[in-house]
Each structure stands twice: as C-alpha cells, then as structure tokens.
C-alpha positions in Angstrom: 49.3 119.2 93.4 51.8 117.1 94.9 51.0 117.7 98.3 48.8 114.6 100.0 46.5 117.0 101.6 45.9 118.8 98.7 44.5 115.9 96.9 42.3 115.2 100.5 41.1 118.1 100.1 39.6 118.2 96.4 38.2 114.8 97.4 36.1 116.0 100.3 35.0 119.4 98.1 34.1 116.9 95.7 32.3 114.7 98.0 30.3 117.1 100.3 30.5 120.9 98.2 29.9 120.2 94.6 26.5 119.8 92.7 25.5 118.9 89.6 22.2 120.7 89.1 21.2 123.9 87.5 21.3 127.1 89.5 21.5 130.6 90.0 24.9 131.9 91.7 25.0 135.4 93.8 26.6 136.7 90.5 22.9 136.5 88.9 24.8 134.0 86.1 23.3 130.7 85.5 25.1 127.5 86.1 25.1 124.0 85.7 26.8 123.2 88.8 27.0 124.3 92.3 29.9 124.6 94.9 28.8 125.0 98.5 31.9 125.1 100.4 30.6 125.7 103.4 29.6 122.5 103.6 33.0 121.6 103.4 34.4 124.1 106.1 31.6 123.3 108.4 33.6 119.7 108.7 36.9 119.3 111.4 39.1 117.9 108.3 37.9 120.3 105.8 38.3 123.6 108.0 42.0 122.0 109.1 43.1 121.4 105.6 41.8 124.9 103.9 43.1 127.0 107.1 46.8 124.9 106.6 46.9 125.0 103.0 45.8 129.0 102.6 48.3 129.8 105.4 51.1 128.0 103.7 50.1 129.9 100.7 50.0 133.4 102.3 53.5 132.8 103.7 55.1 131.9 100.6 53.9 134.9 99.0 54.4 138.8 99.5 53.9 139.5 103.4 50.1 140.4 104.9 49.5 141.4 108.3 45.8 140.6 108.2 43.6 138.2 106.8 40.1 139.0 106.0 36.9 138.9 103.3 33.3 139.6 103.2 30.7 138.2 105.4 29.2 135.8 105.5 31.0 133.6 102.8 34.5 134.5 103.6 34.2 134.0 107.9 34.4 130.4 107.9 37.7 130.3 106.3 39.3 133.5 108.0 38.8 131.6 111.0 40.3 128.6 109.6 43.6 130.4 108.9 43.4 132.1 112.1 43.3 128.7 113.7 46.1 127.4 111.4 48.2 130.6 112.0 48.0 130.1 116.1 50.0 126.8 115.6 53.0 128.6 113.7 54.7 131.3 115.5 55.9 132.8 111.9 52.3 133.8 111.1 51.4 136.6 113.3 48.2 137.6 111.2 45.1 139.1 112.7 41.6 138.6 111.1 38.7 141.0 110.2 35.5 140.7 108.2 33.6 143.4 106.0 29.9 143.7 106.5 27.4 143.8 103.3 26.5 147.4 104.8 27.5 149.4 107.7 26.0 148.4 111.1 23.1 150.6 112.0 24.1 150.8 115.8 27.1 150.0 118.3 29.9 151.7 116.9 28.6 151.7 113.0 31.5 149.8 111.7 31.4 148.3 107.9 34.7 146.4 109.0 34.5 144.4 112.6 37.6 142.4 114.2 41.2 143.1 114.2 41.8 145.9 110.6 44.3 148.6 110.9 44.1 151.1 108.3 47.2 151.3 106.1 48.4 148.0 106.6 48.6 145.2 104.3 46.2 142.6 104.0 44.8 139.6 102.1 41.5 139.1 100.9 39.9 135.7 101.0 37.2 134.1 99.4 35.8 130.2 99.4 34.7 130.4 95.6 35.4 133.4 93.3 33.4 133.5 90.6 33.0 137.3 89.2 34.7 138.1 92.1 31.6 140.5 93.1 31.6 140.3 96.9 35.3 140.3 96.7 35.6 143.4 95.1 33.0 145.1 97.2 35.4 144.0 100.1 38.5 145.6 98.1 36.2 148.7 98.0 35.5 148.9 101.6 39.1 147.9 103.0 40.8 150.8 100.8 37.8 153.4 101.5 39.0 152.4 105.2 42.7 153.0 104.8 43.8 149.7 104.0 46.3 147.9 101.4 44.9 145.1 99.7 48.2 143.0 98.9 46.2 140.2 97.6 43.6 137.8 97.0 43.3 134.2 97.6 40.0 131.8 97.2 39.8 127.9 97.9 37.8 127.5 94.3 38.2 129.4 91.1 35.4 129.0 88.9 36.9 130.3 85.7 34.3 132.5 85.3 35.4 135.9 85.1 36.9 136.6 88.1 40.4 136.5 87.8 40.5 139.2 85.0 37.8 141.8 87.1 40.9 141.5 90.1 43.7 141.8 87.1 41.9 144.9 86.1 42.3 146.3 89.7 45.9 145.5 89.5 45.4 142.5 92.1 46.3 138.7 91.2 43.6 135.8 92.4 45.4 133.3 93.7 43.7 130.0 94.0 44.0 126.7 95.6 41.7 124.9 92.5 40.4 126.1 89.4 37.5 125.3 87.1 40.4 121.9 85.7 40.3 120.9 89.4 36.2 119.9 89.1 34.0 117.4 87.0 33.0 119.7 84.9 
C-alpha cells in the first residue's frame, strides 16, 4: 500500500464508513462492526479516490469492456469509475447496473445502462462479504449473455466471500481486506 492515496483512502473509510457496534449485515450474519461505504462515496474525495484507484486496478488486469454491479450498493462506485475512466482515453469502459428483480414496466429490463451480451465485464462491489448480491449479479449478467471476467470490491470482509466467487471460478479482487480495519 505504497500509494499516498491509498492510505487517504483507508483513513476517510475509517473516519466516515466504519462502526463499531453490533449489527445485522444483508448476509443475515451477525457482526460486530459495520462498514457503510456509502458514506464514504457520497463524499467529492472519497468518490475521486475509489473511481481512480478501481480504474487503475481494472487496467492492470485482464481487459473488461464494461463495468457494472447490483443496485443499489454497487451504483455509487460504477459511476465513480465511469467518472475516473472519462479522464483517461485508454479506458473506454461503459457502465450498467443489475436490478434486484426485473422492472415491471418500460422495457422489463433486469439490466439497465450500457450491457452488451457476450462481452466481458467486471463486476463491482463496495463491501463483499458472502458475496450474495454479487453473485446474484454474476447470475443475471450470464443468464443475459454476458462474460463475467472479474470481480473487484473497495472492502473485503474476510468473511466468506472470496471462496463462494473461487468456487465460480472467479477471483475477488480487493482494494482492503478484513487486516486493512480495526478489527
């Protein structure tokens, strides 16, 4: 974690995302701490730094056209790479979300924005912690024709997650793991 805005990063998750209180996660487990990252994307230097630093991590690893995860958790940081990837001219990457359940009206679409069946993509995620929602979204993007290259979350929290995507032949690659926090 050489990289200065790595370190900024994990400082502001740790100042404005992380809890210490008992709770229950959307896995149904029960834990003694909480990560709400959204309070962290929801901020200009947080969003900057997760959309830079996920970009520069999709680049560096086997090529993705699109970029995309379940709503709602996965949205803010889509966008955020989105927003990173408009700066850099090597990172022509289009963005998509997958809805909990197909849309009752319009056009009925489980996946909305920019997905093209049989191309590759990369699934993203703010914390993984089965990996639940993320594997529903795995589900849905290959029962529409898609690749799912890989996965990528900001927080790992060492809780399972990793080996359910291992067992679907897909690596989770993450910025932080359960080491990274106070726990």
């Amino acid at each position: 974690m050489d990289d200065p805005r790595r370190h900024e990063l994990l400082d502001l998750i740790l100042e404005v995302s992380f809890r210490r209180e008992k709770v229950v996660l959307s896995s149904g487990k029960e834990s003694d701490f909480y990560l709400d990252l959204r309070q962290t994307l929801m901020r200009p230097r947080g969003v900057a730094l997760a959309g830079e630093l996920v970009l520069e991590q999709i680049l560096a690893g086997p090529s993705v056209d699109a970029v995309g995860g379940m709503a709602v958790g996965a949205v803010p940081l889509v966008a955020a790479i989105l927003a990173a990837a408009s700066r850099d001219r090597e990172a022509p990457l289009t963005g998509f979300f997958v809805r909990k359940e197909t849309k009752k009206h319009g056009l009925g679409k489980r996946i909305e924005g920019a997905f093209e069946a049989g191309r590759p993509v990369a699934l993203v995620e703010d914390t993984v912690t089965t990996g639940g929602s993320t594997l529903e979204a795995v589900d849905a993007v290959e029962q529409a024709g898609g690749k799912v290259a890989r996965v990528l979350c900001l927080v790992d929290r060492g809780e399972g997650g990793a080996d359910a995507f291992a067992r679907r032949g897909l690596t989770l690659e993450a910025l932080y793991n359960r080491g990274d926090l106070p726990v």
